[in-house]
C-alpha positions, 0 to 999 in steps of 0.5 A: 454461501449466500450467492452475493457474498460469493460473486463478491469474492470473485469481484475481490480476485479480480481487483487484485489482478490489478493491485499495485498498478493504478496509482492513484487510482484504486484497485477495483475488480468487477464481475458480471453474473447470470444465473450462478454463472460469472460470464464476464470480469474484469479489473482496473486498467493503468491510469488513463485505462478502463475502469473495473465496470467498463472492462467487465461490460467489454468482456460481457459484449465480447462473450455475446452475452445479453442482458435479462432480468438476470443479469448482475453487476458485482463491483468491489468500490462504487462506480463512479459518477463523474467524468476524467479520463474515462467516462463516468462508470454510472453512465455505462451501467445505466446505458447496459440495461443492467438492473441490479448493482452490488456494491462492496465499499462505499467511495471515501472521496468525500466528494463523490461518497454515496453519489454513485449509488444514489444516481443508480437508485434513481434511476429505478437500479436495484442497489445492495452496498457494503457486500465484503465491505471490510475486505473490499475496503482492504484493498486499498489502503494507500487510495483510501487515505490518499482521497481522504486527508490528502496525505501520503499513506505511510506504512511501516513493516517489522519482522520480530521474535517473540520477545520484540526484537528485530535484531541480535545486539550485533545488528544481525537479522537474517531470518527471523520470519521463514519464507513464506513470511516474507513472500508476504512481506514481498507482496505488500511490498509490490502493492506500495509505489516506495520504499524506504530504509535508513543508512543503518539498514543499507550497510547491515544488510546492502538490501536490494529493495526490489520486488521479486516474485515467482514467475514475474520480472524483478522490478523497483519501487521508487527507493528512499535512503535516509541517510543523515551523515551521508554514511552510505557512500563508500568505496564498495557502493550499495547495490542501490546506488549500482544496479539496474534500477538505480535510477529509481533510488533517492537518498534523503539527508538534510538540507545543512548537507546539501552542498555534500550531497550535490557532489555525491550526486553528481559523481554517482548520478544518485539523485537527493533530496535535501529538507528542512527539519521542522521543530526537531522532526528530522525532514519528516514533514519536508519529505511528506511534502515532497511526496505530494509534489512527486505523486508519491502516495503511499511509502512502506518503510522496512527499518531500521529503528532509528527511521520507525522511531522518527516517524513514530514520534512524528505521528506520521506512521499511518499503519504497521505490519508486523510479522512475529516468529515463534522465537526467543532472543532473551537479550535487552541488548537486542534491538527493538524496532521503536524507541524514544517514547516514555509513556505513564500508562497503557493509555498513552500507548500507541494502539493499532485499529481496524486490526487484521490477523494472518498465518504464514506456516509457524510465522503470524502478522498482526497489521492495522492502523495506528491510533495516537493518544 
């Protein structure tokens, strides 16, 4: 393997140490090599943290190790160039001596993009960009969209037979994909700062929509329940609304069912948010707008149909998981996870770009951006 592509990888393994805990902030990993020898790593730290470089250039010191002619630097996403919380990423590489820099994707901030690179060169660095690029790209999706347009990222995951359905006619789902499938599930899951399911989903199933996985503490992303009617308060309370991380739940409902809402509120201690639809959207914008003024940057939407259509036919579903087992319902009562689209042709599909394929046991996942016509 070509030595770059390799240390890269190494650079990749260490930013995922660090996936899912630098909102808004991406996730970057940084190693630093002599010889073929990794000698020093690193990865982003929580907001108001290190940057992936300056915990690399930390642990270098720490080890002893000096700078040669040898000496490189390999980090997954352009340093940056301008000073916030920490000091510019530039100026610590400039002042460690380190004369080659490699690079796996480029910043998208429009404002920043290529500025990095271009202070390194001019400097008299040795620069080599767009090493594992698409992979060093992928491990930030929420930033990426964020930085660029502004917006929330919003995802969607479906698990489906071979037959695209989500659901037997009766609404039962459990399991359609085997375990290992939805370990994946549970890891993209822990990448999202929210969550969020319709009323329909929380009385079928009563979800815990928290992040469980081997060998860590169970804990919550920011939980959303769409629930129109109000439907999911009753007597035998979900275990959203009940457990530790209740605090963390917001149930989302429109504004003509505010006074409603305020009284559940009150009582369960659940907080809401009541929005405005626009132009028949259901809230969908009133609620992409809410994000924003929450700091919310990136939402995963597990179901039901009913959420998956609105935002499908909102355009405001920006990429999609779907995981597909190798079984078969042959039902058309069976419930598909989009309706309320009629198009003419394959043309007026909705497509999925950028699109990244994977094998959990007998279980696939296609995933990529959605594409409107």
């Amino acid at each position: 393997m070509n030595a770059d592509l390799k240390f890269m990888a190494e650079a990749i393994a260490a930013a995922r140490k660090a996936w899912g805990n630098t909102h808004p902030n991406p996730a970057v990993g940084a190693v630093i090599v002599q010889g073929d020898r990794v000698v020093a790593r690193g990865y982003t730290q929580p907001v108001g943290g290190d940057h992936a470089e300056i915990r690399a250039l930390k642990d270098f010191r720490e080890q002893g190790a000096t700078v040669d002619a040898h000496t490189v630097l390999y980090v997954t996403l352009e340093p940056c160039s301008t000073e916030g919380r920490t000091g510019a990423c530039t100026d610590a590489i400039l002042g460690s001596g380190i004369r080659r820099v490699v690079i796996g994707a480029i910043d998208p901030n429009p404002a920043h993009r290529g500025r990095g690179v271009a202070l390194l060169q001019k400097s008299g660095l040795s620069v080599t960009s767009g090493v594992l690029e698409s992979e060093c790209t992928d491990l930030n999706l929420i930033f990426n969209h964020w930085v660029s347009t502004g917006k929330p990222f919003i995802a969607a995951k479906i698990a489906t037979t071979l037959d695209g359905r989500i659901a037997t006619r009766g609404g039962l789902s459990k399991w359609i994909t085997g375990p290992k499938a939805r370990e994946d599930v549970m890891r993209w899951r822990s990448y999202f700062p929210a969550i969020a399911v319709g009323s329909g989903t929380v009385l079928a199933d009563d979800p815990q929509l928290t992040i469980r996985q081997q060998g860590e503490p169970e804990r919550s992303p920011q939980r959303f329940i769409f629930d129109r009617n109000l439907v999911t308060f009753r007597d035998e309370r979900p275990k959203v609304y009940t457990d530790g991380f209740a605090s963390q739940t917001i149930v989302v409902t429109p504004e003509a069912r505010r006074t409603a809402a305020e009284a559940f509120s009150q009582k369960f201690g659940i907080q809401i948010w009541s929005l405005n639809e626009q132009n028949g959207d259901g809230g969908i914008q009133a609620f992409l707008d809410h994000c924003i003024e929450a700091n919310i940057y990136g939402v995963y939407i597990e179901g039901g149909a009913h959420l998956l259509s609105g935002f499908l036919r909102a355009k405001a579903l920006h990429y999609l998981f779907c995981y597909r087992a190798p079984k078969l319902l042959g039902d058309h009562s069976a419930l598909a996870p989009f309706f309320g689209r009629e198009p003419a042709s394959m043309a007026e599909s909705v497509q999925l770009a950028e699109v990244k394929h994977e094998s959990f046991g007998d279980d696939q996942l296609m995933r990529g951006f959605l594409r409107y016509p």
